[in-house]
VMD Tcl script that draws the C-alpha trace (Angstrom):
set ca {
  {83.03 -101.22 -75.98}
  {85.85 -103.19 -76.85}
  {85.29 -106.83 -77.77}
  {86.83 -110.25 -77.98}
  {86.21 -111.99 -80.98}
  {88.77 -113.65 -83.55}
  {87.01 -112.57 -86.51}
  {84.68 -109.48 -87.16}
  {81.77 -109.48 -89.85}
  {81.10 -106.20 -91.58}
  {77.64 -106.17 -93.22}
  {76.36 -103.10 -95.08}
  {72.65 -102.77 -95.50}
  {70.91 -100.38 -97.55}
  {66.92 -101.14 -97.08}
  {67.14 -104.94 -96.43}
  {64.10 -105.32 -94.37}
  {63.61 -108.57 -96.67}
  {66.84 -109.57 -97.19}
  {68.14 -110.33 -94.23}
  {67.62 -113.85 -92.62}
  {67.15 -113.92 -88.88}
  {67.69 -117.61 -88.65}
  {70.71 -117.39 -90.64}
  {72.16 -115.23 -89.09}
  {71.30 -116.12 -85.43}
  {72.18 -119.85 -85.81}
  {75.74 -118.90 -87.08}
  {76.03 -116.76 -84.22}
  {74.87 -119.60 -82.10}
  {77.45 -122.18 -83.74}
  {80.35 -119.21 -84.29}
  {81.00 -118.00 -80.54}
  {84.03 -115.95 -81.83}
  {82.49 -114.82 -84.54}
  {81.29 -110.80 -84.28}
  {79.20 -108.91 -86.60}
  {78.75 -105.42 -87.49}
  {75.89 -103.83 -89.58}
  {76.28 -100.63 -91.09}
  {72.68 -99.16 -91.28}
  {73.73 -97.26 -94.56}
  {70.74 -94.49 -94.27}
  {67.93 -97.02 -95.18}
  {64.71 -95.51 -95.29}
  {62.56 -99.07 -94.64}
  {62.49 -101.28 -91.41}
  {65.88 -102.36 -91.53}
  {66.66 -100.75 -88.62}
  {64.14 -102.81 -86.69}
  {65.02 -105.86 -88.02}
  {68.68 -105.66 -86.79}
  {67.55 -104.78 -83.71}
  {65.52 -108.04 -82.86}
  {68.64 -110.05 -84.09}
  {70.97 -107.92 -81.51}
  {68.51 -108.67 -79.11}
  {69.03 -112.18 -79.44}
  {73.00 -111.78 -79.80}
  {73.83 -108.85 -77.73}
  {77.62 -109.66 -77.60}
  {77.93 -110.46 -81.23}
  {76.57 -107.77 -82.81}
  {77.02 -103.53 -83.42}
  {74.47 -101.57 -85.45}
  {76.48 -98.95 -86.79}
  {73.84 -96.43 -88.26}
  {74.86 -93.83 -91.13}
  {72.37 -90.83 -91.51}
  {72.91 -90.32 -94.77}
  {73.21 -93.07 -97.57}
  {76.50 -93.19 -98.19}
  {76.84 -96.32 -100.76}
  {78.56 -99.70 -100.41}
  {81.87 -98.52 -100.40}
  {81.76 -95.58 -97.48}
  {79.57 -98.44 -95.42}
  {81.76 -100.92 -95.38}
  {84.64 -98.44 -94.79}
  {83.30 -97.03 -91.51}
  {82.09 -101.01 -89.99}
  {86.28 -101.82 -90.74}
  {87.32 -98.65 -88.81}
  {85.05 -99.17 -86.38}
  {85.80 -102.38 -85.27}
  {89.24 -102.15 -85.94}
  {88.93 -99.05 -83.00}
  {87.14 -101.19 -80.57}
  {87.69 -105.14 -81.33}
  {90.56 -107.05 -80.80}
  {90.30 -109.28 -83.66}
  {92.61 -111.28 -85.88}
  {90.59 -111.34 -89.12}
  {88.12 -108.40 -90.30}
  {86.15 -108.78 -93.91}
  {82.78 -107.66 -95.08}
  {79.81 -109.73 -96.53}
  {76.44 -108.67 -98.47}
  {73.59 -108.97 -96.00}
  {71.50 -110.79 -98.42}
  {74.11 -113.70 -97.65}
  {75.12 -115.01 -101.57}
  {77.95 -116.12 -100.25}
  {77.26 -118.40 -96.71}
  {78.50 -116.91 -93.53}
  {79.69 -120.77 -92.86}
  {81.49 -120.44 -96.16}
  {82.84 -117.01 -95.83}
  {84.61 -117.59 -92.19}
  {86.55 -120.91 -93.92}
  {88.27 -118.08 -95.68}
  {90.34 -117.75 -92.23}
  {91.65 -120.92 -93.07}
  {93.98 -119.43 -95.88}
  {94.92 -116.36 -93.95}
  {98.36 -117.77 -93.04}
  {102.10 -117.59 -93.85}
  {102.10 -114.62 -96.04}
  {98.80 -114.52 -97.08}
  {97.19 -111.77 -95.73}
  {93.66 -111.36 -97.74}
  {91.55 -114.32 -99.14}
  {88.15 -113.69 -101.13}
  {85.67 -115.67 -102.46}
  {85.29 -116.03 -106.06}
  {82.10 -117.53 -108.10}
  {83.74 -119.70 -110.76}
  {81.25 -122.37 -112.30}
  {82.68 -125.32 -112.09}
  {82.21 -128.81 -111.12}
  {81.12 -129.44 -107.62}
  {80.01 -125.82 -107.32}
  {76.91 -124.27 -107.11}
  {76.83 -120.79 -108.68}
  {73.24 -119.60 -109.64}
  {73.49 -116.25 -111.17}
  {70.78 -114.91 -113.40}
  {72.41 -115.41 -117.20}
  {72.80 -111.47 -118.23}
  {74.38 -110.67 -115.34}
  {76.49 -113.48 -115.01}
  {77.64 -112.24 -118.56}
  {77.86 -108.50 -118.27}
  {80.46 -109.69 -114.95}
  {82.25 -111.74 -116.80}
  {82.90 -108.84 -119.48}
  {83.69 -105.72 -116.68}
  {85.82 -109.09 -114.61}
  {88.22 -109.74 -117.68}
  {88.15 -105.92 -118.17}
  {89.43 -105.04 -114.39}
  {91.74 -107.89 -114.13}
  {93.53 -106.39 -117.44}
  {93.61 -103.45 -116.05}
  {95.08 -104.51 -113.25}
  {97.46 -106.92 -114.98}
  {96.83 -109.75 -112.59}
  {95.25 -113.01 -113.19}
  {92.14 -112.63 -111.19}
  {88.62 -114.44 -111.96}
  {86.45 -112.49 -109.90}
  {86.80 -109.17 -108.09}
  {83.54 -108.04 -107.44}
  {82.32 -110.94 -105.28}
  {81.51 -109.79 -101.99}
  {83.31 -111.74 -100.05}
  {86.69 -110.56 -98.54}
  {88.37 -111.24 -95.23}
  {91.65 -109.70 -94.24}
  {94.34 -109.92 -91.34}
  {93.59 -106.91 -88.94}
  {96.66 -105.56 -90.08}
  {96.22 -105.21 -93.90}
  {92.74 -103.79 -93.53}
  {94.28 -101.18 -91.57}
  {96.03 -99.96 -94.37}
  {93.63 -100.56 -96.75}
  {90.45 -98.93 -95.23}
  {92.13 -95.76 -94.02}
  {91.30 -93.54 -96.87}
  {88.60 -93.08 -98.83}
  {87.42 -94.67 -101.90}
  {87.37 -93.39 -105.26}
  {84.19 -95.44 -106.64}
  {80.93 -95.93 -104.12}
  {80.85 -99.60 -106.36}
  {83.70 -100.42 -107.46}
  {85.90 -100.16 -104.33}
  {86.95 -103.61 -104.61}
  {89.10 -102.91 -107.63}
  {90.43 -100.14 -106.07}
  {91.87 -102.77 -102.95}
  {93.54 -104.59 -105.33}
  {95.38 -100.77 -106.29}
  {96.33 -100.48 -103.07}
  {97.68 -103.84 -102.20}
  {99.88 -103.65 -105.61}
  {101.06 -99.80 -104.23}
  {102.14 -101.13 -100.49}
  {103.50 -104.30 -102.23}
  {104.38 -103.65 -105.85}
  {102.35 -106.35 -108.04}
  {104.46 -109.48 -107.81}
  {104.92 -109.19 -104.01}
  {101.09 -108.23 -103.38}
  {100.24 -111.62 -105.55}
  {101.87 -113.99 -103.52}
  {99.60 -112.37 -100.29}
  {96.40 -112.96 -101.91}
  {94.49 -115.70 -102.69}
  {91.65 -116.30 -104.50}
  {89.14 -119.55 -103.45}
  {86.41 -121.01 -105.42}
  {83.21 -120.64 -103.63}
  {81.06 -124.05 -103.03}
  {78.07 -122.39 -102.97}
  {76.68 -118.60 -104.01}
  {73.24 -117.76 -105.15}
  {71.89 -114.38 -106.30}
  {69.20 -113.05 -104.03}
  {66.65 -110.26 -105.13}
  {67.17 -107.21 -106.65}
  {70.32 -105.79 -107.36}
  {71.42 -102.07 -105.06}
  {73.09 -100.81 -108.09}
  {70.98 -99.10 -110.58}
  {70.96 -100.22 -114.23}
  {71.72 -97.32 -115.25}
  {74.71 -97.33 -113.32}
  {76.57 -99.65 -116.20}
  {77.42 -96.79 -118.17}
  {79.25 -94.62 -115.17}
  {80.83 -97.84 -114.63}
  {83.23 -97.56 -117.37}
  {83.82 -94.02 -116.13}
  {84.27 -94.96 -112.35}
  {87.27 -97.91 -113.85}
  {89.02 -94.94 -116.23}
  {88.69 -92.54 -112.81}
  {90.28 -95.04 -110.59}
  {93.10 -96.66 -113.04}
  {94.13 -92.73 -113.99}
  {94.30 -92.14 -110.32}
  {96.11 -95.30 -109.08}
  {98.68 -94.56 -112.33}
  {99.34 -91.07 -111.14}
  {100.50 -92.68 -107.78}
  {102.15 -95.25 -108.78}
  {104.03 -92.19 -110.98}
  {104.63 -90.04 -107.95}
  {106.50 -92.76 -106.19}
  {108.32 -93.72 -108.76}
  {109.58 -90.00 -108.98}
  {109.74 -89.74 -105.32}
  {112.48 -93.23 -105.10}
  {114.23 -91.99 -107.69}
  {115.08 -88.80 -105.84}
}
mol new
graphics top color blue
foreach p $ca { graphics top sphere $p radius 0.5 }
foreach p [lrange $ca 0 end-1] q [lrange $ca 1 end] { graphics top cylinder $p $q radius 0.2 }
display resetview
């Protein structure tokens, strides 16, 4: 069914029968008219399911429940909500969210506010700093800070923080950067940033981003991404920078023809 709104909310949720706040989501809907949102029920095996269902209840027009059999991970999820909405909403502005809401809905639909002129993707990042409120358990707020300066080296541009999950793009962009599949189930972000320098080349794809210090973001439960994860990590970043290197090679080969 197609829809109206300006801007379309993707939320993947992987067993977040406690994470996810029915009055914080249901007042935003109430204060957001335009605003649309779109859970991807990423195979969870708990009552998340249910839960989404009383809040589309109570917001029938605002909300899809996209269900994936199979857990697919973080990346795949969010993937499929873009495409999907992309095929049946008529929306200027498309991003995703963590259901566990870090990051604010109120806060992450100001990032429209910078999607102008030739910006064409904004994203939250969680800098400390005065005025802000950042809380972020200590060890993980330093093993992010390590694997940040890491990806933004390996992507040779000045980025703080990557892996927030907070990203809104025109309708556009995200068509061209959701089409294929991702490399990493994680760290798809980093690979966004690939393609943007690819369609762009790195200074042009710099000037159409931009990067805004979050007011507000604190960490909520348990993280989905298994400890043990942080040593495929460094694999998954070596994976993706060979790959996005070998492209970058082939079109370089390709123009020169």
């Amino acid at each position: 069914m197609s829809t109206q709104h300006d801007t379309s909310i993707i939320i993947p949720c992987y067993n977040e029968e406690k994470g996810i706040s029915i009055n914080e989501y249901s007042n935003f809907l109430d204060n957001n008219p335009e605003a649309f949102i779109c859970f991807v029920n990423d195979g969870s095996t708990d009552n998340t399911l249910q839960v989404l269902n009383v809040l589309k209840e109570k917001h029938p027009t605002q909300i899809h429940i996209l269900t994936l059999e199979k857990n697919s991970g973080k990346a795949e999820a969010v993937r499929a909500g873009i495409n999907y909405c992309n095929k049946n909403s008529k929306h200027q502005y498309i991003g995703y969210l963590d259901a566990d809401l870090a990051t604010t809905l109120e806060e992450f639909i100001e990032l429209r506010n910078h999607l102008k002129g030739e910006i064409i993707f904004s994203f939250g990042s969680r800098i400390r700093k005065i005025g802000s409120t950042i809380e972020r358990e200590n060890g993980r707020f330093l093993i992010g800070r390590v694997v940040a300066t890491f990806i933004s080296n390996i992507l040779d541009i000045k980025v703080y923080d990557t892996q927030c999950g907070s990203k809104l793009f025109t309708r556009e962009i995200s068509e061209e950067l959701f089409q294929k599949e991702f490399i990493s189930k994680w760290l798809f972000d980093v690979e966004i940033f690939y393609r943007m320098i690819h369609l762009y080349g790195r200074e042009k794809a710099i000037g159409k981003m931009l990067e805004i210090p979050l007011k507000l973001w604190v960490e909520k439960g348990d993280s989905k991404v298994k400890f043990t994860y942080g040593f495929k990590l460094w694999f998954d970043l070596f994976k993706i920078s060979r790959e996005y290197k070998k492209i970058a090679k082939n079109n370089s080969n390709t123009n020169l023809m």
